[in-house]
C-alpha positions in Angstrom: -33.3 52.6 -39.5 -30.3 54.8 -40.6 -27.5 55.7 -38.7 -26.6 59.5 -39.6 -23.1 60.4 -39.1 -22.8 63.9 -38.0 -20.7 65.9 -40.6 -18.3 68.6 -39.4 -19.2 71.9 -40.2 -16.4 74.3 -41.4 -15.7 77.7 -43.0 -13.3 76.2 -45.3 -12.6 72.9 -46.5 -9.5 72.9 -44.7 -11.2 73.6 -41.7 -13.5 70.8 -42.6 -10.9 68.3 -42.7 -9.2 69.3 -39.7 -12.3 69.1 -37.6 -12.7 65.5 -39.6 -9.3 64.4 -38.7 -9.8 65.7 -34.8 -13.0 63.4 -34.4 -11.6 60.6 -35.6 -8.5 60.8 -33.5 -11.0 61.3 -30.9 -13.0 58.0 -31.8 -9.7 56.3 -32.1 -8.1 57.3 -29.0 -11.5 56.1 -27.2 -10.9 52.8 -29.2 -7.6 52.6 -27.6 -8.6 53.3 -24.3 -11.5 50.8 -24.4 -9.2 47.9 -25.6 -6.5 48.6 -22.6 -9.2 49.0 -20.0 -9.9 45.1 -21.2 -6.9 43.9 -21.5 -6.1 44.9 -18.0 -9.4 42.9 -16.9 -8.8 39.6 -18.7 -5.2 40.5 -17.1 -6.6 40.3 -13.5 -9.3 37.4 -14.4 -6.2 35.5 -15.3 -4.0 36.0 -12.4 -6.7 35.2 -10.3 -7.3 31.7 -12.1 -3.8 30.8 -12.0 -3.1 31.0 -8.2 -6.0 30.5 -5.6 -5.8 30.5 -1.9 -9.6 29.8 -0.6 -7.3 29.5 3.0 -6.1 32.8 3.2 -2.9 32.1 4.6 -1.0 33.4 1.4 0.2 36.9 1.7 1.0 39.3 -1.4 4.1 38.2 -1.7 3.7 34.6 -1.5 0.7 35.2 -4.5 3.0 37.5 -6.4 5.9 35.0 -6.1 3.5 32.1 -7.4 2.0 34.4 -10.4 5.5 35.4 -11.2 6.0 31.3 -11.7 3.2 30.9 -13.3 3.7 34.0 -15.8 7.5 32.6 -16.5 6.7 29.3 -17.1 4.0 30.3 -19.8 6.7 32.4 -21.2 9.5 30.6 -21.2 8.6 26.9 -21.6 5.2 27.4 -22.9 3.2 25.3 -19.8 0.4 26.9 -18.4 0.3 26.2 -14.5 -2.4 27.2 -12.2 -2.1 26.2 -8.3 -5.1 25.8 -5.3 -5.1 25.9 -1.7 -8.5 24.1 -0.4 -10.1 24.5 2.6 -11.6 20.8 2.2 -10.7 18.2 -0.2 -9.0 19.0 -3.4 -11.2 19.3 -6.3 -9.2 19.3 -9.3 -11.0 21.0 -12.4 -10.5 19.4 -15.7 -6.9 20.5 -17.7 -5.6 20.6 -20.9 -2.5 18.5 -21.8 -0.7 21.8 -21.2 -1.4 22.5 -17.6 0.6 21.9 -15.0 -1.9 21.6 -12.2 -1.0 21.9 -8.5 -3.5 21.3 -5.8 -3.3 21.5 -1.9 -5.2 21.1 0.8 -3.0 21.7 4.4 -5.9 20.8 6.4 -6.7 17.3 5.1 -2.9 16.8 4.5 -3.6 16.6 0.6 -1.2 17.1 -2.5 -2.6 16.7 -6.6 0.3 17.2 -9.0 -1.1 16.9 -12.2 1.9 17.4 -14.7 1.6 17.7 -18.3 2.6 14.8 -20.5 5.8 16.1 -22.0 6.8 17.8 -19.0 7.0 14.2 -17.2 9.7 12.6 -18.8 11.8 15.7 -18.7 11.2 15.6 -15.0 10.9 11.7 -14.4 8.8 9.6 -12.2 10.6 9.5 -8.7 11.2 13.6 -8.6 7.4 14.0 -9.4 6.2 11.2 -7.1 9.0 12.9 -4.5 7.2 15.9 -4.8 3.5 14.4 -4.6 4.3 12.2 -1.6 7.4 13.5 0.3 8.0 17.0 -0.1 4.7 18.4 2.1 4.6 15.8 4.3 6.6 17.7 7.3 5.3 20.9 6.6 1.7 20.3 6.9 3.0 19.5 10.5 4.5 22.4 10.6 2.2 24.8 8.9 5.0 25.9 6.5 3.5 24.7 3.4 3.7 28.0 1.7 7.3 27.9 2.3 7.6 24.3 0.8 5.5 25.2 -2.6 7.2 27.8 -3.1 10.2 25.6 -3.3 8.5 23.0 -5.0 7.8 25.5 -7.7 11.3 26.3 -7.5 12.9 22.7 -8.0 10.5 22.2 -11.0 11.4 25.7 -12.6 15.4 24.6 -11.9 14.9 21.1 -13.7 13.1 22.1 -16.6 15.7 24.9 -16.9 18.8 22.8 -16.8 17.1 20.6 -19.7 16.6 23.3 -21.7 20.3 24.1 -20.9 21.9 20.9 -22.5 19.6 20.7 -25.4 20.2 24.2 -26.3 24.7 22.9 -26.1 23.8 19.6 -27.9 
């Protein structure tokens, strides 16, 4: 089986290549708007990996917020984070050594930080065990655990940034 390409038809061959040039800026500009459609897509597959609420407590903002971690993070320090809120138990999916993983569960009182292995001794032991054990504690109680990631996310973006900071005088 051959595939025939239609040939343009013209009066002249400059007419002829005008009517070539105009079809293939038509194919291209199909191309292009193929390729954009996708990216936009895998763009909303992603941000809806990274941050999960199977709750339904989060609103916009609160997702937008997390994203807008989890998109700076990538950028700036090169972690990939991605963060779950269980109904149930936490179930924490399998991670690369690049992942900052962050996994609640405000009904069984439950907290997985799973932090990458050269992010923990730039953060230490007793601020990541702080934040495992401590920092949710009192606001499962009060049901402001959104509030309290949020910071979490927060304290962890301020560390890493004040490393970076004195290497980059050093």
């Amino acid at each position: 089986m051959r595939i025939e390409i239609p040939k343009p038809h013209g009066k002249s061959p400059m007419e002829r290549v005008l009517r070539t040039l105009a079809m293939l800026l038509v194919v291209l500009v199909v191309m292009w708007a193929f390729y954009k459609n996708n990216e936009n897509v895998l763009e909303r597959v992603q941000k809806t990996r990274t941050v999960w609420d199977e709750t339904g407590q989060m609103n916009r903002e609160d997702i937008d917020f997390l994203r807008g971690f989890v998109k700076s993070l990538k950028d700036t320090f090169g972690i990939n984070c991605r963060i779950q809120v269980f109904k149930g138990d936490v179930v924490v999916p399998d991670v690369d050594a690049k992942t900052l993983y962050v996994g609640l569960s405000p009904a069984r009182r439950q907290v997985v930080m799973e932090f990458p292995a050269l992010m923990r001794p730039a953060l230490g032991a007793p601020f990541m065990d702080s934040l495992r054990d401590e920092h949710f504690a009192q606001a499962f109680d009060d049901n402001d655990w959104i509030r309290e990631l949020k910071i979490a996310m927060t304290m962890i973006w301020s560390r890493l940034a004040v490393l970076e900071n004195q290497e980059a005088t050093q």
